[in-house]
N, C-alpha and C positions, 0 to 999 in steps of 0.2 A: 564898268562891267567886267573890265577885264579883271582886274584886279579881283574881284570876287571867285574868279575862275582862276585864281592860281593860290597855291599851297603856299599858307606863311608858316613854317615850321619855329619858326621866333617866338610865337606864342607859349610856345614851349617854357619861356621863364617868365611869363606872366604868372602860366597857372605853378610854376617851382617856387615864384616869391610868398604867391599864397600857402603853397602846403609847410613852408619852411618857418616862416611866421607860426604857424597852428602848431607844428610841430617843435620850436623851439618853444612858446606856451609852454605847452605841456611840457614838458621833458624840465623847464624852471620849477612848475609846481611838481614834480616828483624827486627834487634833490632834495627830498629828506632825507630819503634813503640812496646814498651815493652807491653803493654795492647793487643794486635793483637797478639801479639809472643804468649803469654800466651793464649790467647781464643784454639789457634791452637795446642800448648804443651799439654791442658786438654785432647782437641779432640782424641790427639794420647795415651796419656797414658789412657786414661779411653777404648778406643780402645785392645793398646796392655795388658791390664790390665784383661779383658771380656778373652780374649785368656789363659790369665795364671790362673783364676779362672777358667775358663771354662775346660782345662786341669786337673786341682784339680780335679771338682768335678765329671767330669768323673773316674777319677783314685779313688773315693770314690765310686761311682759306681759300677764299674768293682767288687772291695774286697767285695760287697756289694753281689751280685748276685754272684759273681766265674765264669762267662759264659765265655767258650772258646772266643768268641770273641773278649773277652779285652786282652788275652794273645798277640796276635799278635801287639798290639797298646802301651799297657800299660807302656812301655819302657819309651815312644815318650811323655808322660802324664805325667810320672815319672820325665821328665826334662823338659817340659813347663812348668808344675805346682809342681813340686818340693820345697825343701827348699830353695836353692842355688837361684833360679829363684823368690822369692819371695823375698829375700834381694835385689836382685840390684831393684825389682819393687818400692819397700822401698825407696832406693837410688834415684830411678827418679823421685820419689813421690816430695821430699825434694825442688824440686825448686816451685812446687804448696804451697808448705806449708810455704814459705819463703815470697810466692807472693799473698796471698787469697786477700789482699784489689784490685789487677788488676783481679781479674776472679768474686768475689763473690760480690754482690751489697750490704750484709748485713752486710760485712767487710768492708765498707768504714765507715769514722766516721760519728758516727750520724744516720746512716742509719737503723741500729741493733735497734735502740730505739722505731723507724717506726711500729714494729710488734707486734705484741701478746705475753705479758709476757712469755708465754709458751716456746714460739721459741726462744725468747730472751736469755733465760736459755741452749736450747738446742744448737743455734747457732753458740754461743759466741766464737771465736777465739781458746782457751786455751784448753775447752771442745769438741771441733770439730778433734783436735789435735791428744787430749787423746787416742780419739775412735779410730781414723786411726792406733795410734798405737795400740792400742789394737785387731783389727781387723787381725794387719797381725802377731802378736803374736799369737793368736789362730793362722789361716793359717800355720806359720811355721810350730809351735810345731806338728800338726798334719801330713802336710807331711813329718815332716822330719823323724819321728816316722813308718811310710808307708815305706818310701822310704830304712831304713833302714833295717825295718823287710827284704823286697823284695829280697836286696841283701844279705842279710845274708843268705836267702834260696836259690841264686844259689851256693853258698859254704856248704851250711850242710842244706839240706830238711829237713823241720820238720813239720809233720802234726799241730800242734799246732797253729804254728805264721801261717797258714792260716786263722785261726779258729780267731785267737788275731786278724786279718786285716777285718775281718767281722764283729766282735763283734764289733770294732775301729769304723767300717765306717758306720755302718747302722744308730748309732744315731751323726757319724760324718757329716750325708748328712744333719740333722736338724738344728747342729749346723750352716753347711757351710750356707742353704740357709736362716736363719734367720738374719746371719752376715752379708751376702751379700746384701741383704733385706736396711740394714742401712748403711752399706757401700755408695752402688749409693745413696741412701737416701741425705747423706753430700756430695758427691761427683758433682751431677749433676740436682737432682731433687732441691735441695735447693738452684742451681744459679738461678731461678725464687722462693723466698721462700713465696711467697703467693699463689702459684698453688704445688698440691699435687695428688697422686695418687697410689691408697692399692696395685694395680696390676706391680706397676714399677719394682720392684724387679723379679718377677717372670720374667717380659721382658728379665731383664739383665742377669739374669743366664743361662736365656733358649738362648739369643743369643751369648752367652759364650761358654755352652755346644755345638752349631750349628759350635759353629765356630773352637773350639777345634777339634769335630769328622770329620768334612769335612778335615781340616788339616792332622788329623792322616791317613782317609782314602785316601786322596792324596799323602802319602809319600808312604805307601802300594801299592797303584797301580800305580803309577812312576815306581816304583823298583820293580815289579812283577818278572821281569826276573834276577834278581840278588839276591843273599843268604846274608841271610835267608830267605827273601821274597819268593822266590821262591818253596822253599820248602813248605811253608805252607798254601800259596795263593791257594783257592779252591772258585768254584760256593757259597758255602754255605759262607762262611768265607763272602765274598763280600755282599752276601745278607744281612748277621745281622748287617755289618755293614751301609748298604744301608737303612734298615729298620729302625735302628736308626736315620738315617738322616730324612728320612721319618717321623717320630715319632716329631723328636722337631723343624722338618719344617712346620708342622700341630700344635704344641702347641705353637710355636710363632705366627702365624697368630692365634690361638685363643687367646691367650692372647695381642697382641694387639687391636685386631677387638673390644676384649671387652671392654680395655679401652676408645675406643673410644666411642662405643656406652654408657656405664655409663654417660660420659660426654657429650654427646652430649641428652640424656633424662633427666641427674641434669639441664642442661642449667642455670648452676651459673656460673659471669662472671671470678672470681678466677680459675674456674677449665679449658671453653675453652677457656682463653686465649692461652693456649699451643696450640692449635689447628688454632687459628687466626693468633700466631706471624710467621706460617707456610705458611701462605693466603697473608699476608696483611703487606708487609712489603715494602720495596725499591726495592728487586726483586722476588715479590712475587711468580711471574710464574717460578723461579727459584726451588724452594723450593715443587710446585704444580709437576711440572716436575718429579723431583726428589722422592716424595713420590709416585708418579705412577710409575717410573720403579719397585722404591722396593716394591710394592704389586707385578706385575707383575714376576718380575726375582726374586724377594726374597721368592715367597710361589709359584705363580699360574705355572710359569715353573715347575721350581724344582719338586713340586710336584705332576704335572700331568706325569714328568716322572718317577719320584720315583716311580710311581704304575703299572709302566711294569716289569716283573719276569725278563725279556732279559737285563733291564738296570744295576736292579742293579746285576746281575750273572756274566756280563758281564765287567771285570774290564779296558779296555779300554773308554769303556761308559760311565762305573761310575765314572773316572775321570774326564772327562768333565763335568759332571753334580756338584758334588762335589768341584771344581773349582768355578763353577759358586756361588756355595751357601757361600762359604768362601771371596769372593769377595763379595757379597749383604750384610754382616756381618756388613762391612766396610759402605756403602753404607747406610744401616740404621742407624749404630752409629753416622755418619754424620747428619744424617734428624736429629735424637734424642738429639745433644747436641750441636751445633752448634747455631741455631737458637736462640736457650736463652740469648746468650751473644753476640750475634751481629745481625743484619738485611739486615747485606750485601752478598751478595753470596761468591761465591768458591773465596778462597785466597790461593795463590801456597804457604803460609808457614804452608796451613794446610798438603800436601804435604810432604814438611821438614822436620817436626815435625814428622811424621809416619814415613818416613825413620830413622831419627835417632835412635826414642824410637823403632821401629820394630828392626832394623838391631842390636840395641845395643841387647834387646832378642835372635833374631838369634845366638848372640856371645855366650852368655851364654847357650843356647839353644844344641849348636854344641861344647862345651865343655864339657855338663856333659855325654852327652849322650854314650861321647867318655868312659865312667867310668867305664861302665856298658856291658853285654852284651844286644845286640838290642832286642833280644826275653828271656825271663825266662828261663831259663835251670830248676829251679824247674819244669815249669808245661810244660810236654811233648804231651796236648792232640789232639795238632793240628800238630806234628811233626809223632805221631803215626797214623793219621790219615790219608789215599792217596790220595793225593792233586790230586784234580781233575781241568785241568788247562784251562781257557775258551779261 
């Protein structure tokens, strides 16, 4: 009986082994077309990719501030965005980087020559390579340095290495968002590499962070009735993490909203094209569709209900809500990256492709987490405190 009352978060690559099967399936019967596979492969991994950075930079966060809040999540962060979780990211990266002349127009031959010395320099195959590696070289090194303090402290508490994971992370959060900044940079802003934008970066972290904490706050209130959760699921706990939701559901819509309007008062043809190959393509209204849900369910829901005290206290509610905003995640990465490299609408191997690279995360996901205990035993302040149960 007991056993029924505690959270197996393991499970987790039961249901990864299933969706990566389905999704390898597919993604086999669509290599006809190797250039399509690929457009669809980016889509998922630049997707499941926002999730694992997004997880980091929460888990930089949390050491950042110390707020009870992260205690109860941080676990779950610790193994999205982990070291472990960042090598296989690495590893699925490998098939983009073997295939840049089928995703990127400036890796075809000839093409690279078409632009501005500058880009030319920066673009170049070899140099593009470097970066990625070097991008998830910082990432490891610093989660793995986190990840390791963490557990050292449910085995021998030591006020210090809290102190070390603060110190680490408050100018590790500069490092993260400036990396990441150029990261999507090579990743997806420069498969149109004559349209650019200052603000992209900030998009991509912020729908990262959105999509990591709805995540984390969705395994919390699933499992409310099962231990640990149980124990330390209260009114407030739900709130800060509601409010966080709140917080980068409202700095995504402003950071969108403004790129768009920059671009649409520069009115130079470089910049809205991104905005036209949206409009005005083979299924344009496809695409028109599609960008209104996600104003609609990606900010104007979410957030009209995020600002009910009832919704987010209320951890039934706030999974619904929460659900919805980790789905719109998907939904906008879609609008965001898709479009650049084809003009045709929803293809089932983009589908595929997110089962596979998701379910493969899930595996890894439901393996580390197995490592570890689910809540910190160093920090007891939500365990000492009486859960007040909605």
């Amino acid at each position: 009986m007991e056993a029924k009352n505690t959270v197996h978060l393991g499970m987790a690559r039961s249901i990864g082994i299933g969706l990566a099967i389905l999704g390898g399936i597919g993604i086999a019967a669509g290599m006809s077309d190797q250039s399509a596979m690929f457009h669809s492969y980016l889509f998922a991994w630049v997707m499941v990719m926002a999730l694992t950075l997004g997880c980091f930079g929460v888990t930089l966060l949390y050491h950042t501030t110390r707020g009870s809040w992260g205690t109860a999540v941080v676990r779950l962060y610790e193994a999205g965005g982990g070291p472990w979780m960042f090598v296989w990211m690495f590893i699925a990266w490998i098939p983009i980087a073997l295939n840049l002349g089928k995703i990127y127009h400036w890796a075809h031959p000839g093409e690279l020559a078409k632009l501005a010395v500058e880009k030319q320099y920066y673009l170049n195959e070899t140099w593009f390579l470097v970066r990625t590696v070097l991008y998830f070289f910082v990432w490891f090194g610093l989660a793995w340095i986190l990840r390791a303090s963490s557990l050292a402290d449910d085995k021998s508490p030591d006020p210090k290495r809290a102190i070390f994971r603060t110190n680490l992370s408050a100018p590790g959060i500069v490092v993260f968002v400036v990396s990441v900044t150029f990261a999507i940079t090579d990743w997806v802003m420069s498969i149109d590499p004559h349209w650019g934008s200052t603000i992209y970066g900030f998009w991509y972290v912020t729908s990262g962070a959105l999509a990591a904490l709805s995540l984390g706050t969705i395994i919390l209130c699933w499992n409310r009735a099962k231990k640990p959760y149980s124990e330390i699921i209260s009114p407030q706990l739900t709130k800060d993490l509601g409010n966080l939701c709140f917080a980068f559901t409202m700095f995504w819509c402003y950071v969108t909203l403004s790129q768009f309007i920059i671009t649409w008062s520069g009115n130079l043809p470089e910049y809205t094209r991104y905005y036209v190959d949206r409009r005005i393509s083979q299924v344009g209204e496809f695409w028109n569709v599609l960008g209104a849900i996600n104003v609609v369910f990606g900010f104007f829901v979410p957030w009209t209900l995020l600002l009910a005290p009832r919704t987010k206290s209320n951890p039934r509610i706030l999974l619904g809500v929460v659900v919805l905003i980790f789905l719109m995640r998907i939904v906008d990465m879609y609008w965001n990256v898709i479009p650049g490299m084809r003009q045709t609408g929803f293809d089932p191997r983009d589908l595929a492709a997110l089962a596979l690279v998701g379910g493969l995360w899930l595996i890894v996901f439901g393996s580390v987490i197995r490592t570890g205990s689910v809540i910190p035993t160093y920090d007891t302040r939500l365990l000492e405190a009486e859960p007040h149960h909605a």
